[in-house]
C-alpha positions in Angstrom: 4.0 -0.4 12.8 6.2 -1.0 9.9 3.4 -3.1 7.6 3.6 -4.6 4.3 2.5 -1.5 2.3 5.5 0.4 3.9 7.8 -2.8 2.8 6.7 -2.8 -0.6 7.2 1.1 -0.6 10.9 0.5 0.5 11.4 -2.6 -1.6 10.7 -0.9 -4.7 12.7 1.9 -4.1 16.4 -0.2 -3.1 15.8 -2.5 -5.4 15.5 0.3 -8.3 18.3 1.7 -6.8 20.6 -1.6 -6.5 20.3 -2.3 -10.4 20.9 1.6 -11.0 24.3 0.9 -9.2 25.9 -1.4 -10.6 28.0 -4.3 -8.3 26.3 -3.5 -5.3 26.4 -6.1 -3.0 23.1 -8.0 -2.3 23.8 -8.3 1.7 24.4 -4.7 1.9 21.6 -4.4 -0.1 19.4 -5.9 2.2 21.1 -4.2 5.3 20.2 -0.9 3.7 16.3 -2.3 3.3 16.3 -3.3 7.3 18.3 0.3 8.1 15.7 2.3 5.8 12.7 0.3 7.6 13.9 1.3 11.1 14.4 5.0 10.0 10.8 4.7 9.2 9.7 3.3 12.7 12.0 6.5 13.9 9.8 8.9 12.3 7.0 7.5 13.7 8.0 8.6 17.2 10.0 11.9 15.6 6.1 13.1 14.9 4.4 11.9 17.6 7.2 14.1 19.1 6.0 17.2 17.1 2.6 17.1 19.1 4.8 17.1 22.3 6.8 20.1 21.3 3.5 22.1 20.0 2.4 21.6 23.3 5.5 22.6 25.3 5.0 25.5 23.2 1.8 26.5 23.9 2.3 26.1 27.5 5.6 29.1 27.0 3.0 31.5 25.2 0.3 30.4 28.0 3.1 31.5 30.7 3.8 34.5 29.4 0.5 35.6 28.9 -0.8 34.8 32.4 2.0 36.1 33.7 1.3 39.5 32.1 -2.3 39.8 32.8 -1.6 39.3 36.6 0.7 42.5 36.3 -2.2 43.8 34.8 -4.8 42.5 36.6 -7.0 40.9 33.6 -8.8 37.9 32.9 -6.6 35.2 32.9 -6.0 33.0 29.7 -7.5 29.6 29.1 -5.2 26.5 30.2 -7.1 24.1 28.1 -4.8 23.5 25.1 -1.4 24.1 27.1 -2.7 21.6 29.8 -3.9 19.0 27.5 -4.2 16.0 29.1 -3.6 13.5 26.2 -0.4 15.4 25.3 0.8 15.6 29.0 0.4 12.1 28.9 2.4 11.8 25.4 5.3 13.9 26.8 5.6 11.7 29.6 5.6 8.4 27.9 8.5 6.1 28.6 8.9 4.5 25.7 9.1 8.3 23.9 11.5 9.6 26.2 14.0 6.7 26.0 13.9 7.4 22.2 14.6 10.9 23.1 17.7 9.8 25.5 19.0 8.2 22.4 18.8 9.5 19.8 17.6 13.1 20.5 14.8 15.4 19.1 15.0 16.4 16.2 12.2 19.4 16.9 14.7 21.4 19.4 16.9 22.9 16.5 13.3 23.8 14.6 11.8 25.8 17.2 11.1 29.0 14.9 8.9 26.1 12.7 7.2 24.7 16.0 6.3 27.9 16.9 4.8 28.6 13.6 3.0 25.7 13.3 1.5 26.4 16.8 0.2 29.7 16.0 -1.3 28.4 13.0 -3.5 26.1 15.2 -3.9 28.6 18.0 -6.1 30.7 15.1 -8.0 27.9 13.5 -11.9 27.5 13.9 -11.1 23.6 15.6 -8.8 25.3 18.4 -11.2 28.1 18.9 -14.3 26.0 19.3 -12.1 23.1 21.5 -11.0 26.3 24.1 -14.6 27.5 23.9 -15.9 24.0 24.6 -17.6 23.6 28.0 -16.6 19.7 27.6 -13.4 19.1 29.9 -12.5 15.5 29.7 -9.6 13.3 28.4 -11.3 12.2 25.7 -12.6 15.5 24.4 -8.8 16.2 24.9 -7.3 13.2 23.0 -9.9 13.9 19.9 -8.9 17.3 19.2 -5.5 16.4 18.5 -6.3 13.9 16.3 -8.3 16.5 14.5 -5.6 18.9 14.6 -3.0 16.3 13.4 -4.5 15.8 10.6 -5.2 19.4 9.7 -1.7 20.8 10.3 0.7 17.7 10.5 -0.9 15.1 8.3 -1.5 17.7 5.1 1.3 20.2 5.7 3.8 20.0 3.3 6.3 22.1 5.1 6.2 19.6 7.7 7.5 17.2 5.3 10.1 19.7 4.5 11.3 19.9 7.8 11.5 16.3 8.2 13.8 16.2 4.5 16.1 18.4 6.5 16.9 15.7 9.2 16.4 12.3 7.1 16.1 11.4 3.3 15.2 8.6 4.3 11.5 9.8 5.3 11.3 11.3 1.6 8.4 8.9 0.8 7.5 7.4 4.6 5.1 10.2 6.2 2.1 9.6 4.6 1.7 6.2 5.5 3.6 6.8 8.9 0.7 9.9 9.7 -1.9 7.0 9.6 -0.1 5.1 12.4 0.6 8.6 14.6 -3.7 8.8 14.3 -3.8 5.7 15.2 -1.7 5.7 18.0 -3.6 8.7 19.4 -7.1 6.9 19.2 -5.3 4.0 21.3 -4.1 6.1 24.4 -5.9 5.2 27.8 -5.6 7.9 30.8 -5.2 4.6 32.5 -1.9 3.5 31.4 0.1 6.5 32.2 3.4 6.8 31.2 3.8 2.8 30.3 0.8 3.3 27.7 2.1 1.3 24.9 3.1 2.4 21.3 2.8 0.7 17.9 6.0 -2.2 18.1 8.6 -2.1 15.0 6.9 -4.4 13.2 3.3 -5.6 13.5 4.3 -9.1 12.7 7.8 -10.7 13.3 7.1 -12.9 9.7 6.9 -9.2 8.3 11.0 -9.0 8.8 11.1 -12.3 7.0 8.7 -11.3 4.2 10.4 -7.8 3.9 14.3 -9.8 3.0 12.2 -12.8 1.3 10.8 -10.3 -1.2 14.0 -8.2 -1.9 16.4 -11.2 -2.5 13.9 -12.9 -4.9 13.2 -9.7 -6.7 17.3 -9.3 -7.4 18.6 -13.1 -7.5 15.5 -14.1 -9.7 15.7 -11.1 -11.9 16.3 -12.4 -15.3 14.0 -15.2 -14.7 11.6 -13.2 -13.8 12.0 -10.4 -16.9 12.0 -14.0 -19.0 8.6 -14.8 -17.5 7.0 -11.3 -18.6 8.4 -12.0 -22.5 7.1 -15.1 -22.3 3.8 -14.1 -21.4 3.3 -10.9 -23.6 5.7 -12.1 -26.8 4.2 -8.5 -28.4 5.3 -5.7 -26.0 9.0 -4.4 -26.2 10.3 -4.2 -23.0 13.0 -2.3 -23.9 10.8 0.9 -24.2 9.6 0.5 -21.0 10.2 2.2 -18.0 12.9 0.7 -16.4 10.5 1.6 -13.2 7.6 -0.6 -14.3 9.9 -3.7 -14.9 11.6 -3.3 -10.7 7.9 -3.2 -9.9 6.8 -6.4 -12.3 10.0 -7.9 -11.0 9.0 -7.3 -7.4 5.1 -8.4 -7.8 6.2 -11.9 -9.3 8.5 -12.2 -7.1 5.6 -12.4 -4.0 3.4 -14.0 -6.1 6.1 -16.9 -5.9 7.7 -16.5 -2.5 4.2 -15.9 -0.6 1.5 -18.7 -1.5 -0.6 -17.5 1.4 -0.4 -13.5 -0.6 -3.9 -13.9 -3.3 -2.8 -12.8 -6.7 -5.2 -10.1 -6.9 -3.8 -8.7 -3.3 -0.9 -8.8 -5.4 -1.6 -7.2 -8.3 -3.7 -4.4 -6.2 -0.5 -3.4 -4.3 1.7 -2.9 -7.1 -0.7 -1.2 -9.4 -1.0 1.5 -6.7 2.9 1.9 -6.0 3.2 2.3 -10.2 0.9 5.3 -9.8 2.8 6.6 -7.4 6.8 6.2 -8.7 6.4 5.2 -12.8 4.9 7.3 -15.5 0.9 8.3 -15.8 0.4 5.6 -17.2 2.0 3.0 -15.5 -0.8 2.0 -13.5 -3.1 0.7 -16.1 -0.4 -1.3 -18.3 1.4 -2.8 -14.9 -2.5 -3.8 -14.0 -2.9 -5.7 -17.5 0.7 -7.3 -17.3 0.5 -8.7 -14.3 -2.9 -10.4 -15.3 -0.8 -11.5 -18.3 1.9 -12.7 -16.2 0.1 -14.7 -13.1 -2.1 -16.6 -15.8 0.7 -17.6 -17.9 2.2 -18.9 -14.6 -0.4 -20.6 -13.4 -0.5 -22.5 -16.8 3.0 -23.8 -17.2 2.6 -24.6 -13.5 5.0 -22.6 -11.9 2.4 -20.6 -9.6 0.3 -22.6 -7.7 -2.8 -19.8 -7.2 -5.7 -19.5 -8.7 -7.7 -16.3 -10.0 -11.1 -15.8 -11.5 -12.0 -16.6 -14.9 -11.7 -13.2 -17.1 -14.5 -11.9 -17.7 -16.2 -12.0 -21.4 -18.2 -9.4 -23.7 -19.9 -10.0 -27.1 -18.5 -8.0 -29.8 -20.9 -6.1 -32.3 -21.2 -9.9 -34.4 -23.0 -11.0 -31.3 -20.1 -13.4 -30.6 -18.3 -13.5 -27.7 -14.9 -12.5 -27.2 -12.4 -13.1 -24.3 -11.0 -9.3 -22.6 -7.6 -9.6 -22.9 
């Protein structure tokens, strides 16, 4: 589960926080990126665990209801949504429940929240036309809670709230964990029962590696590396810089180095986008120049074996061409 977007996420964030601390050591350092990587992989299963307890909800309110309209003698209510078959399946899944044995869930002290979240899906239009559905199958079953994940779970802020209360760690993890619960819900098969399989830890052991690879470089190398980005831009001051936008330089030369198999512009791509996300407005667009900057001044005094496109050229109003810097 834990892929190289999450990594880059985590690594940006320790390593911003190691130089903002001064004397931290660099092997707790790294046993902090590991711990906050597995705290990740726990929220993973902590909201695939929400859709288990919206479901042992709904089957309380689908009790008391029956039970009251046999007193009564009325129509009895649906069973569709508290009898779900994917989510039966989910609650009974072995690899869930050992979680649960040890380290508990966290959804049993928020039950005022899980019940508020359920009614909120028990009045949309998706639950209402799912119910009303005259298809009664598992995978009819399976696809509306991928639906409603991603209408009350996936976009719900006060989900991530709730989830703040338990673990800062999972500050900046659900929106790329969300994408691994959907698909883990596509990927369930009636036929596996219990034993069907979740996402593993990591989706490649070498992401471990590449995750403590990338951190160390970014911290041992670090003056190197800040010499590297004078050298290749002699006329920006990096002193009025964000010190955000240098840890996220730091940490993109650092795996254009460490990782030859990694293309520049994969690179480049991936930092640009965690810029926008954690440095200034306009981070994104300098970072994106600087790094362009900084690769082909690399590749030139022959310390980055890569290569990367020519830049592209335009003809100024002289009708002579010029080279985009």
């Amino acid at each position: 589960m834990i892929n190289r977007e999450l990594i880059r996420i985590k690594a940006v964030q320790l390593t911003y926080a190691f130089f903002q601390n001064k004397g931290n050591n660099i092997d707790a350092a790294e046993k902090e990126l590991l711990f906050s990587l597995t705290k990740s992989y726990h929220l993973y299963k902590v909201l695939l665990l929400l859709i288990v307890n919206i479901s042992r909800m709904a089957r309380k309110r689908y009790d008391v209801i029956k039970a009251k309209s046999d007193r009564e003698g009325n129509e009895p209510p649906t069973r569709k949504f508290a009898f779900n078959r994917f989510a039966a399946q989910l609650a009974e899944n072995r690899t869930l429940l050992e979680y649960v044995e040890e380290a508990g869930d966290v959804w049993t002290d928020k039950q005022e929240f899980v019940k508020s979240l359920f009614l909120q899906i028990e009045k949309s239009e998706p639950y209402r036309e799912y119910v009303e559905s005259e298809a009664d199958d598992y995978e009819t079953d399976r696809e509306i809670w991928r639906k409603l994940y991603r209408l009350f779970v996936q976009t719900n802020d006060a989900v991530g709230e709730a989830l703040e209360e338990v673990s800062l760690y999972w500050n900046d993890d659900k929106d790329v964990v969300d994408t691994f619960v959907l698909k883990t819900i596509k990927r369930f098969d009636p036929a596996n029962g219990a034993e069907q399989p979740l996402l593993p830890e990591y989706d490649d052991e070498q992401d471990r590696d590449y995750a403590c690879q990338l951190f160390k470089a970014a911290i041992v190398n670090a003056d190197q590396y800040q010499q590297y980005m004078t050298e290749a831009s002699r006329n920006w001051d990096f002193s009025r810089l964000a010190y955000m936008d240098v840890v996220i330089m730091q940490l993109a030369i650092a795996e254009m180095l460490t990782f030859p198999n990694i293309p520049v512009s994969v690179t480049i791509n991936e930092f640009v986008e965690l810029a926008k996300l954690y440095s200034t407005p306009r981070s994104g667009g300098y970072i994106n120049g600087m790094l362009d900057t900084i690769a082909r001044h690399l590749i030139n005094i022959g310390v980055l074996a890569k290569t990367m496109p020519e830049r592209k050229t335009k003809k100024n109003t002289n009708n002579k061409t010029n080279t985009e810097q």
